[in-house]
C-alpha positions as CSV (number, residue, x, y, z in Angstrom):
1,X,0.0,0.0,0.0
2,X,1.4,3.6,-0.8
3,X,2.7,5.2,2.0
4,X,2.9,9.0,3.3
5,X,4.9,11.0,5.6
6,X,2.5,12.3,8.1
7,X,2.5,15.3,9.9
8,X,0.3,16.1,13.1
9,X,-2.3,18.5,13.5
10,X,0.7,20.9,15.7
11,X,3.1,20.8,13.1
12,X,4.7,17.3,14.8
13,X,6.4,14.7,12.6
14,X,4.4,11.4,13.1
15,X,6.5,9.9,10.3
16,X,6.2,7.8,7.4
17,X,2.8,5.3,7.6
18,X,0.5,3.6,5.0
19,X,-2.2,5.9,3.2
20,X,-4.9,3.2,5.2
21,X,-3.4,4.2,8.8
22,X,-3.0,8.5,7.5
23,X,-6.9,7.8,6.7
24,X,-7.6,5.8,10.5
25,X,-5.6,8.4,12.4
26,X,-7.8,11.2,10.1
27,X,-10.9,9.9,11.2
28,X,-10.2,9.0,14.7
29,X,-8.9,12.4,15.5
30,X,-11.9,14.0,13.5
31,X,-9.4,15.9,11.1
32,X,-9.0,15.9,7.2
33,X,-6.0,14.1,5.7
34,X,-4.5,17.1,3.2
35,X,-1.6,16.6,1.0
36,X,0.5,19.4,1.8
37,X,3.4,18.4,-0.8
38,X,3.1,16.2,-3.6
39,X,5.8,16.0,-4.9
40,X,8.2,15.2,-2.3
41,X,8.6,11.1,-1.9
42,X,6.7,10.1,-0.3
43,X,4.3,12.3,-0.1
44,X,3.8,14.9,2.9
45,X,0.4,14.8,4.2
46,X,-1.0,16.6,6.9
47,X,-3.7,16.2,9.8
48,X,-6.1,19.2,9.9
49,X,-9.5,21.0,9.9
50,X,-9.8,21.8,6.2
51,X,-12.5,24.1,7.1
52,X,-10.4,26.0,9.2
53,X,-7.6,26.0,8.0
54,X,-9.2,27.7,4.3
55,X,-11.5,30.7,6.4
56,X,-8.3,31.2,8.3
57,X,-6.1,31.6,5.0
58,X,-8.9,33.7,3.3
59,X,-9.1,36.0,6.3
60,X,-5.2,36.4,6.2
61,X,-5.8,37.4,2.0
62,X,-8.2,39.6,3.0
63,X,-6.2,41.4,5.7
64,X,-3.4,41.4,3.5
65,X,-5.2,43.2,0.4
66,X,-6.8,45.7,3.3
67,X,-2.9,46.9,4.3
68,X,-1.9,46.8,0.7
69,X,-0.8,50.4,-0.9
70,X,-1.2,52.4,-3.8
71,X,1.7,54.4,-5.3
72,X,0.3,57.0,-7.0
73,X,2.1,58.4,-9.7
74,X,1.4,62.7,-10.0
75,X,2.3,65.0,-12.9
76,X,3.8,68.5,-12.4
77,X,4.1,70.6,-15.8
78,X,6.7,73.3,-15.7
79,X,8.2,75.6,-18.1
80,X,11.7,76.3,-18.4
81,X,11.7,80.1,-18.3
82,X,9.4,80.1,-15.1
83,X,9.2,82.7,-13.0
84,X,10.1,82.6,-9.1
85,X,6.8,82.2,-7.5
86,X,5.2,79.5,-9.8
87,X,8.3,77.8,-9.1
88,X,7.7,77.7,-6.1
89,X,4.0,76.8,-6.1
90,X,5.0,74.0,-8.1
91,X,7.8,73.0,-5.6
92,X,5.2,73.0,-3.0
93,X,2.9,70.5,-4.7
94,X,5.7,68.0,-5.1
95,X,6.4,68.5,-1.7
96,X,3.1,67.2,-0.4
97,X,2.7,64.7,-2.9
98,X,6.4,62.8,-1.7
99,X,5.6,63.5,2.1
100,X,1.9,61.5,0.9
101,X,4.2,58.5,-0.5
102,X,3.2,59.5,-4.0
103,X,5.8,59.4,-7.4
104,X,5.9,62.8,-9.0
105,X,6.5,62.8,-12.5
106,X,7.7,66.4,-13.5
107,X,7.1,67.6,-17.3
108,X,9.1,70.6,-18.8
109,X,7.5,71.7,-21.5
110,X,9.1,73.4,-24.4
111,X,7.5,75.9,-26.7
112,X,8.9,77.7,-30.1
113,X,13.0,78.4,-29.9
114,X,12.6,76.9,-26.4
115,X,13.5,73.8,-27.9
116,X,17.0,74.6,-28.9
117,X,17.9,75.3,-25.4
118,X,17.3,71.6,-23.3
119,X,20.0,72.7,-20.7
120,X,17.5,75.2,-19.5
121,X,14.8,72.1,-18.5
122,X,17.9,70.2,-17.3
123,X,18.9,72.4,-14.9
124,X,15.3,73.2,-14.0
125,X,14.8,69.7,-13.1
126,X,17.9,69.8,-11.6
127,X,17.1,72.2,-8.8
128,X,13.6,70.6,-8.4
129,X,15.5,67.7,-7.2
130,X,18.1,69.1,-5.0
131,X,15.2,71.5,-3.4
132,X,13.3,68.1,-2.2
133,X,16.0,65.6,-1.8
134,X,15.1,65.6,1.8
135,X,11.4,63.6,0.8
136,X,12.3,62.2,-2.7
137,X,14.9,60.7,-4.9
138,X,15.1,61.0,-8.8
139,X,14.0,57.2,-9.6
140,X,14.0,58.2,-13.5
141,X,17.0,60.9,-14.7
142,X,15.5,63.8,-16.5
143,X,15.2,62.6,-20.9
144,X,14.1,64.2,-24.1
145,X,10.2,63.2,-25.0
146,X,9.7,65.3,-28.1
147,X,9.1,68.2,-26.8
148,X,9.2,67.7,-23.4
149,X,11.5,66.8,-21.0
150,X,10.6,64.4,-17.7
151,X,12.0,63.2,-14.8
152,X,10.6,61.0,-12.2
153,X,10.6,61.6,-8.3
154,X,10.2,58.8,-5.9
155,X,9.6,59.4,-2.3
156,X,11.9,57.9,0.1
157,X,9.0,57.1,2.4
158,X,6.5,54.7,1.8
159,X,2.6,55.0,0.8
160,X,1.9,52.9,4.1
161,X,4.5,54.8,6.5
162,X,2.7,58.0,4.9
163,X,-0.9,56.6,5.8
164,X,0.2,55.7,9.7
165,X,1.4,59.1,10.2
166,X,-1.5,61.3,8.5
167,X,-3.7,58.8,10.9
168,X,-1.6,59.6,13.7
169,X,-1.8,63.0,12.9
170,X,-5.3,63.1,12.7
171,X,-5.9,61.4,15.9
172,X,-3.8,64.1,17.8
173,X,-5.8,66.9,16.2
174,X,-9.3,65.1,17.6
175,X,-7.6,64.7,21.0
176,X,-6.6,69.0,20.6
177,X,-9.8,70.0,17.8
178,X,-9.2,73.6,19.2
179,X,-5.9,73.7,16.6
180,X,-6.2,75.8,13.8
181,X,-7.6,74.4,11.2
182,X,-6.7,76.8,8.3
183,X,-5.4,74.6,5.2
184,X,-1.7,75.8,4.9
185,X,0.0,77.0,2.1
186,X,0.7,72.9,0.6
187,X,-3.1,71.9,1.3
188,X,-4.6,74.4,-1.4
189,X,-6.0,73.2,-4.2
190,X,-3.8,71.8,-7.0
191,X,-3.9,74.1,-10.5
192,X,-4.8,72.3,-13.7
193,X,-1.4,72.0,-14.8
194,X,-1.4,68.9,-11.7
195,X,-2.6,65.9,-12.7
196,X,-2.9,61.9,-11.4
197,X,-1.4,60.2,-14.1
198,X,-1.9,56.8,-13.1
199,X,-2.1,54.0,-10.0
200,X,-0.3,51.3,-9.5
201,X,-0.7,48.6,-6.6
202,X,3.0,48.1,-4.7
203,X,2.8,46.0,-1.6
204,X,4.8,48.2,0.9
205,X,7.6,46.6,2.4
């Protein structure tokens, strides 16, 4: 008669035994006999509550689709020749989107005799970088796109580490609601040259 190695219902080795005694020791101990590894010789079977053991797997999918994140990916559109305070309007967007765990992709957009002059875009993007190096990294170096030029920011922290905090944030500001509640300068709402470009699902690590 085929034989199986057997584990117990704990996890203990009860060794290697006839498919006919698996089956017994099944049914006496009012478990299911599941093969847990078909392929190894002999087989590995094991002694358990099928039942169980398939809610307690689904609920553990289920939990782990609930904690999954979301990288976002946003879209800043700059000019090269842009004056001061947009700049820094647009630096301020790209701010709050890394510090939310998003990607920023950042667009310079080139017009007329502006496209002779791609060092101007570089350097732009350039600074962008250096000015928020502290919340993102450039994942994807600055490259021609006909007439565009993008580069890609990533944030060093993570979607999930950015949820717990705004949470924890929020939960200090119920505990003190007599805070000022004033959106700040970051909180305003995005022009139309800000855009979600995309979503993409990224376990967080």
């Amino acid at each position: 008669m085929p034989e199986v190695r057997l584990v117990g219902p704990n996890g203990e080795q009860v060794g290697i035994v006839s498919i006919g005694d698996a089956l017994k020791l099944a049914q006496e101990s009012d478990l299911d006999l599941v093969e847990v590894a078909a392929t190894a010789r002999p087989p590995v079977c094991k002694l358990m509550d099928y039942g169980k053991f398939k809610y307690e797997s689904a609920m553990k999918a289920r939990e782990a689709r609930r904690n999954q994140a979301y990288t976002i990916i946003k879209e800043i559109k700059l000019r090269p020749k842009i004056d001061p305070h947009d700049y820094e309007t647009k630096k301020g967007h790209v701010v709050r989107f890394l510090k939310a765990g998003d990607k920023v992709k950042v667009t310079i957009m080139f017009r007329g005799r502006e496209q002779s002059r791609p060092e101007l875009g570089f350097r732009l993007l350039q600074r962008l970088a250096e000015d928020v190096t502290e919340l993102g990294f450039v994942e994807s170096q600055p490259k021609q796109d006909g007439r565009n030029m993008i580069m890609v920011i990533g944030p060093h922290k993570k979607k999930a580490e950015a949820k717990a905090e705004k949470a924890a944030a929020k939960a200090r500001h119920d505990e003190n609601p007599s805070g000022d509640n004033s959106p700040t300068a970051d909180e305003t709402h995005v022009n139309d040259e800000v855009s979600v470009n995309g979503a993409v699902a990224a376990p967080q690590e």
